[in-house]
C-alpha positions in Angstrom: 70.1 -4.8 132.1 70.9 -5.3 128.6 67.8 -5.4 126.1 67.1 -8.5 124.0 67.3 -8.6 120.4 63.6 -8.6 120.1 63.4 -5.3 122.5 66.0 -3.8 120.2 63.6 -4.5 117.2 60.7 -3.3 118.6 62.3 0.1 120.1 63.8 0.5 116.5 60.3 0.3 115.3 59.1 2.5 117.3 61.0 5.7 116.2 60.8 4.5 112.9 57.0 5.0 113.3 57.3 7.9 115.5 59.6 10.0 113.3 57.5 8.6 109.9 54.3 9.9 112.1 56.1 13.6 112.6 57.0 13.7 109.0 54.9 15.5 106.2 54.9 14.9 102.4 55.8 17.1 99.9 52.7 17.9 99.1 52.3 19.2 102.5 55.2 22.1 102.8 54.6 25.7 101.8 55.4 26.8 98.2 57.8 29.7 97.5 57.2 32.7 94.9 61.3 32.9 94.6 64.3 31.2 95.7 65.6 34.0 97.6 67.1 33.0 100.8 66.6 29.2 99.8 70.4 27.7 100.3 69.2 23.9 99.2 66.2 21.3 98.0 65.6 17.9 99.2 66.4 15.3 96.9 67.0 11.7 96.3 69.8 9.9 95.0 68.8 7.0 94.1 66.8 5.7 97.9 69.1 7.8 99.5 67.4 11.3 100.8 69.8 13.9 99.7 69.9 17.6 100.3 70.7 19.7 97.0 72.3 23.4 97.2 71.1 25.9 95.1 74.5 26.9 93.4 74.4 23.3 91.6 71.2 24.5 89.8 72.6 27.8 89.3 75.9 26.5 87.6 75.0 25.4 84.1 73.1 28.9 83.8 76.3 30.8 84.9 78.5 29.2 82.6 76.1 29.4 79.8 76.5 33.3 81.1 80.2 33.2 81.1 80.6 31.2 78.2 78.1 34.1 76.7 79.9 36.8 77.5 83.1 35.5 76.4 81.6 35.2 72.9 80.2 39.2 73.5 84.2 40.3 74.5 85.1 38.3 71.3 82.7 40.2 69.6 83.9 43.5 71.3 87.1 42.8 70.2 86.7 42.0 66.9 85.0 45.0 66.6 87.5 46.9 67.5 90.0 45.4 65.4 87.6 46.1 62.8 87.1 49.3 63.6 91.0 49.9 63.9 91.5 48.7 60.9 89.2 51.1 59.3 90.9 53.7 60.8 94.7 53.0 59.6 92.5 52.3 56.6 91.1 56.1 57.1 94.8 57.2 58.0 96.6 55.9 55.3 94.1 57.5 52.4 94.2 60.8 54.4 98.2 59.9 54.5 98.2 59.5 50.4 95.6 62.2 49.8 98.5 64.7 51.9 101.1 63.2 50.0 99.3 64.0 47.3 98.9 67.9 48.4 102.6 68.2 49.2 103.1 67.4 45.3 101.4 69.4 44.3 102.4 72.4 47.0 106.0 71.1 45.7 105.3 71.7 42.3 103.7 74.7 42.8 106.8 76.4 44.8 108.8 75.4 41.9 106.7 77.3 39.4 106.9 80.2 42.0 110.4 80.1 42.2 110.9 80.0 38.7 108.5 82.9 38.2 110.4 84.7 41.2 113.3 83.9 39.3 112.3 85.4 36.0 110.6 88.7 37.9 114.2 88.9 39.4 116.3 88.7 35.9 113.6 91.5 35.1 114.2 93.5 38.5 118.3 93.2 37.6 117.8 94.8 34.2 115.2 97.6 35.8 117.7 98.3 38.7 120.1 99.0 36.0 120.2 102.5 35.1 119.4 103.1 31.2 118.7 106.8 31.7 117.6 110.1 33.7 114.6 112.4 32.6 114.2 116.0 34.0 110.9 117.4 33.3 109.6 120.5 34.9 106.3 121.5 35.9 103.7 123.4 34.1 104.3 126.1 36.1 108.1 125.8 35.9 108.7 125.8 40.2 109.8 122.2 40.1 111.6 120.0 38.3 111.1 115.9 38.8 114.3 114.3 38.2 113.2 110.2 37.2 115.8 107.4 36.7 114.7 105.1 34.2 116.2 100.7 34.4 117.2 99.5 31.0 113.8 98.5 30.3 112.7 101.9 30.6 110.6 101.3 34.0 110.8 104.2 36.9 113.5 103.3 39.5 113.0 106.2 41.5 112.0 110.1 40.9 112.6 113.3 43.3 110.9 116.7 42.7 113.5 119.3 42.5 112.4 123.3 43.4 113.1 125.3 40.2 114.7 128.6 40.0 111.4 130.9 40.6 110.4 132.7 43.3 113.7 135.1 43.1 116.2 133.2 42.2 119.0 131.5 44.1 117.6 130.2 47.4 115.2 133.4 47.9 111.5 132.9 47.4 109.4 135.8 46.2 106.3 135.6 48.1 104.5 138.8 46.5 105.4 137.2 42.9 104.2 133.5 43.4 101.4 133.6 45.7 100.2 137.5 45.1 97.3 139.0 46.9 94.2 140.2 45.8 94.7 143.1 47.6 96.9 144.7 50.5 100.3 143.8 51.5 102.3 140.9 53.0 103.4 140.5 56.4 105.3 138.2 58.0 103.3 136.2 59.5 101.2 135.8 56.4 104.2 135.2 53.8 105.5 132.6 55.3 101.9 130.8 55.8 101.9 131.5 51.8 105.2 129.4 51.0 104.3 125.9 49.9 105.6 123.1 52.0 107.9 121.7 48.6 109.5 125.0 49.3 110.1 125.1 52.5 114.0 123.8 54.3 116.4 125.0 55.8 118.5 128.1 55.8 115.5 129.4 52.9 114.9 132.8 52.3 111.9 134.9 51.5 111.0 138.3 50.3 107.9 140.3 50.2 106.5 143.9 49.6 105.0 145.3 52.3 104.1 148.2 51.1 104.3 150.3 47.5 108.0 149.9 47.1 108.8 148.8 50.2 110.0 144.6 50.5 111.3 142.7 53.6 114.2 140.0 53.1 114.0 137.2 56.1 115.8 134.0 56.5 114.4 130.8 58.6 116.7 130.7 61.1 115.3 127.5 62.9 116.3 123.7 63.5 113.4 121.9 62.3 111.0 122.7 59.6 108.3 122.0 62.1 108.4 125.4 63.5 108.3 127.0 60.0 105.0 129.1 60.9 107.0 130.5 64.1 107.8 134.2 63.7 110.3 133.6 66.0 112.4 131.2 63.9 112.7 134.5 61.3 115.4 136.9 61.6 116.1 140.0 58.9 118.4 138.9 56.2 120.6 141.6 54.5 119.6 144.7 56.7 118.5 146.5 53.4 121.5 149.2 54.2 120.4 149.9 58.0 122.0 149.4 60.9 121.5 146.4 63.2 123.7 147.5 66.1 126.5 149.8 66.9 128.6 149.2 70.4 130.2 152.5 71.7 132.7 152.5 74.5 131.1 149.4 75.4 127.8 150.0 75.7 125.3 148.7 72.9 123.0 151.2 70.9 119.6 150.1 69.3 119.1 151.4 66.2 115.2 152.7 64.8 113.2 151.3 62.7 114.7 153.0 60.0 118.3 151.9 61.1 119.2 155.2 62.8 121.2 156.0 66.2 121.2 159.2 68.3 124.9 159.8 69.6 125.3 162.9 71.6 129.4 164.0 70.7 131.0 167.0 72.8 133.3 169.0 70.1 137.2 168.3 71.5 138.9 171.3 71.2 142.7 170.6 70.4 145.4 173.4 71.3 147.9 174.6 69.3 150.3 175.6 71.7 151.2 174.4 75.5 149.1 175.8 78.2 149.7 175.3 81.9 146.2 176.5 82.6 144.5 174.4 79.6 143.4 170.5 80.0 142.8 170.3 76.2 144.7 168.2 74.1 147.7 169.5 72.4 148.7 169.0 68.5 151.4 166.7 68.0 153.7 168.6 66.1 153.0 171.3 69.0 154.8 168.1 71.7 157.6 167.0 69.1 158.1 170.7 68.5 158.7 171.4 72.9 160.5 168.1 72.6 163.1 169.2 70.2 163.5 172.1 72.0 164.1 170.3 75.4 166.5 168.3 74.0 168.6 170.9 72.1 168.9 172.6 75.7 169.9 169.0 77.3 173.6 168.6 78.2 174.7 165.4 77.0 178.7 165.8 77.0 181.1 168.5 77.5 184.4 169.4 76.0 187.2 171.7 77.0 189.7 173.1 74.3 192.9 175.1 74.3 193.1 177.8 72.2 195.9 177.7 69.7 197.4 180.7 71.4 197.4 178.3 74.7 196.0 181.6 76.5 192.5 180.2 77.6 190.8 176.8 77.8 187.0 176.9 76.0 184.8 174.5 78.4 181.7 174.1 76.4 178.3 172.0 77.1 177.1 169.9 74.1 173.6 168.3 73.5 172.6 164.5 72.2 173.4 165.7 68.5 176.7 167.1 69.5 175.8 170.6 69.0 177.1 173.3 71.7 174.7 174.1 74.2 176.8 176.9 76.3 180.5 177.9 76.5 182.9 179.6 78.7 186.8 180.3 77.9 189.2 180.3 80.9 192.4 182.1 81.1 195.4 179.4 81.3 198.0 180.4 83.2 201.8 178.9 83.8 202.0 180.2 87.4 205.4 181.1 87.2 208.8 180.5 85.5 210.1 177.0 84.1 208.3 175.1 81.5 204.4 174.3 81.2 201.7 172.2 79.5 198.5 173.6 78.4 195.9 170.1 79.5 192.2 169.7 78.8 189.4 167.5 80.5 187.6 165.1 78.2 184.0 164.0 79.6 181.1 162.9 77.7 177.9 161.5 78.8 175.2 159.5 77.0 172.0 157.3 77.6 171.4 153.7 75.6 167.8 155.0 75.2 167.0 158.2 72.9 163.8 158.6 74.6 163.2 157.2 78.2 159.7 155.7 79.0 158.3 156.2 82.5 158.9 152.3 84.4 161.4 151.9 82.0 165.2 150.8 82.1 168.1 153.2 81.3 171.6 153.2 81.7 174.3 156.0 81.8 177.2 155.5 79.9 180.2 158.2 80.9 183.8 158.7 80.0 186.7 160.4 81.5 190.4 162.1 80.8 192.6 164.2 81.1 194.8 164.7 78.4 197.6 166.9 77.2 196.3 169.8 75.0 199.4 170.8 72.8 202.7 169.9 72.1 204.0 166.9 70.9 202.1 164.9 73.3 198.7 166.7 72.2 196.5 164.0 73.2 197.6 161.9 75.6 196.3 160.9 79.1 198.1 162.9 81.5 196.2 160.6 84.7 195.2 163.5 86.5 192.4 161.9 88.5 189.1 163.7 89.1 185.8 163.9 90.8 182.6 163.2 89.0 179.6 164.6 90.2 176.7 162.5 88.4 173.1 164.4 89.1 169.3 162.9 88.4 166.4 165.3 88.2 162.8 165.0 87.0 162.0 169.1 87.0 163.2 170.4 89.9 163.1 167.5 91.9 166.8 165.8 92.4 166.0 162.0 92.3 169.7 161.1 92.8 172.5 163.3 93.0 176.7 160.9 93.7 179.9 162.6 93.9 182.5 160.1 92.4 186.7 160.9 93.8 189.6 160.0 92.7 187.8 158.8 88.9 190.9 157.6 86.6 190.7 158.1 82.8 188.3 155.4 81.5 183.9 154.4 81.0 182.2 154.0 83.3 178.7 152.8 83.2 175.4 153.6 86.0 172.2 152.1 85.8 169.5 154.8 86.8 166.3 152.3 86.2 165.0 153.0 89.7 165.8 157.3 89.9 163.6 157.7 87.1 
């Protein structure tokens, strides 16, 4: 059933007064300390009930923040332009003030250089040489050479050893460093030489005892083992013997240079002696020699004699001299005409004397020639047989029989029968 206007009034009423009685004031809700957790406020706009949030209250208090601390970043910044600027500021005086420096660095290398420059002309004429000084010491056992620049400055100076200590390049220990007492050895003289006169190849002499001096010579490769008695060997041998090799085998003299040799006294005959291993005097050999060969047949002749009765065969030696002779009766044999002939053989060797291992060859000729007459001379060409015979005593080392040999020279090599 639909209400009436006047029902519809007084139901509106109603709530009106219902909700107005359920309502409190203001005055009658609880008060806060804080607004924490409070999203919006009641409010009116104009008669119309409103509700307010918090952010619009908050608003003009965070832009008066922002707007704040915009002017603070401004600030910042400026700041630190200002600050910036103070430092290029900063910079560029430190920038001047090492500008400034290298000036005066500059300026100072110049005057260096120019100093350099002037010490340098100076060096140049000192480098020059204007003279040499020799001056010796005061006790005259070195000399210091000095080469003085044109300006007279030192370039350099060495210390020369003079001529003391025994002349030449042997140092007289006893004379330079003498002892109070007793005698040098050699350990102790050459502790005594001073280093400036000690090098190489140096010599050094010393008494070691009344009358009596040692020569030695450094015989080392480095100075360093100067004080080594080892490096030292005798120099000169003061007239004694160092060594002496006989028959291979090597004698060591004393201490006073001496060597013991034990000689047998050789005995040397004067004649040949089959039962005698002595040695035999030369002219004793060439003597038998001479002999030997005197008796040696070297050649042989045979001669008619002018009554053409006999034939004289004789046997000559190397010098042609007759060793033996026979003469045999010639005969005819009978009526009718005959010839009185002779055999012509000689014999020789190329070599005088005959080495044992070496070569020989003998030479021999052979005719038969007519020994008178008109044809006194020639070759008749009787052939013959040549008995050729080598002995070495009594042993027969070859012995050929040769038939049927025609007048000429023949020649046999008898190397390998000797």
């Amino acid at each position: 059933m639909a209400l009436t206007e006047s029902e519809k009034t007084e139901l509106k009423n109603d709530i009106l007064n219902a909700i107005k009685a359920e309502s409190q004031s203001v005055d009658e809700l609880v008060e806060v300390s804080s607004l924490d957790n409070i999203k919006s406020l009641p409010a009116l706009r104009g008669s119309e009930l409103v509700s307010a949030p918090l952010t619009l209250l908050r608003k003009p208090a965070d832009d008066a923040a922002a707007t704040a601390n915009a002017s603070a970043t401004k600030a910042d910044n400026a700041a630190a332009l200002a600050n910036k600027a103070a430092g290029m500021a900063s910079d560029a005086a430190g920038t001047a003030n090492q500008a400034a420096e290298t000036a005066n660095s500059a300026a100072a290398a110049a005057s260096a250089a120019a100093k350099q420059a002037e010490d340098a002309a100076a060096g140049v004429n000192d480098g020059l040489v204007g003279g040499m000084t020799a001056v010796p010491d005061e006790e005259n056992d070195t000399v210091k050479l000095t080469l003085l620049g044109k300006t007279g400055t030192e370039i350099a100076s060495v210390d020369i050893p003079g001529g003391t200590g025994g002349g030449g390049n042997t140092y007289n220990v006893t004379a330079e460093v003498p002892l109070e007492s007793g005698y040098y050895v050699l350990s102790s003289a050459i502790g005594a030489v001073d280093e400036k006169y000690r090098y190489k190849g140096r010599c050094i002499t010393y008494e070691v005892s009344q009358g009596k001096w040692e020569t030695k010579q450094f015989v080392g490769t480095s100075l360093s083992s100067w004080e080594q008695e080892a490096s030292w060997e005798d120099f000169g041998g003061a007239g004694t013997m160092k060594s002496l090799t006989v028959n291979g085998e090597k004698k060591v003299p004393d201490s006073e240079g001496n060597v013991d040799l034990t000689i047998d006294k050789l005995e040397v005959d004067e004649s040949l002696d089959a039962d005698s291993t002595n040695p035999v005097q030369n002219k004793t050999v060439a003597a038998k020699f001479q002999e030997v060969e005197a008796g040696t047949v070297f050649g042989m002749s045979a001669e008619v004699s002018d009554d053409e009765s006999s034939v004289r065969l004789a046997l000559t030696n190397k010098s042609g001299a007759e060793i033996a002779s026979v003469d045999i009766p010639a005969g005819s044999g009978g009526g009718g005409e005959s010839s009185t002939t002779k055999i012509v053989l000689l014999a020789e060797t190329d070599k005088k004397t005959v080495k044992e291992g070496g070569a020989v060859k003998l030479t021999y000729t052979y005719d038969h020639q007519v020994a008178g007459g008109d044809d006194k001379g020639s070759s008749t060409g009787q052939k013959a047989t040549v008995t050729i015979q080598v002995k070495r005593g009594t042993t027969t080392t070859y012995s050929s029989s040769l038939k049927e040999v025609s007048k000429g020279t023949y020649t046999l090599d008898l190397t390998k029968y000797l």
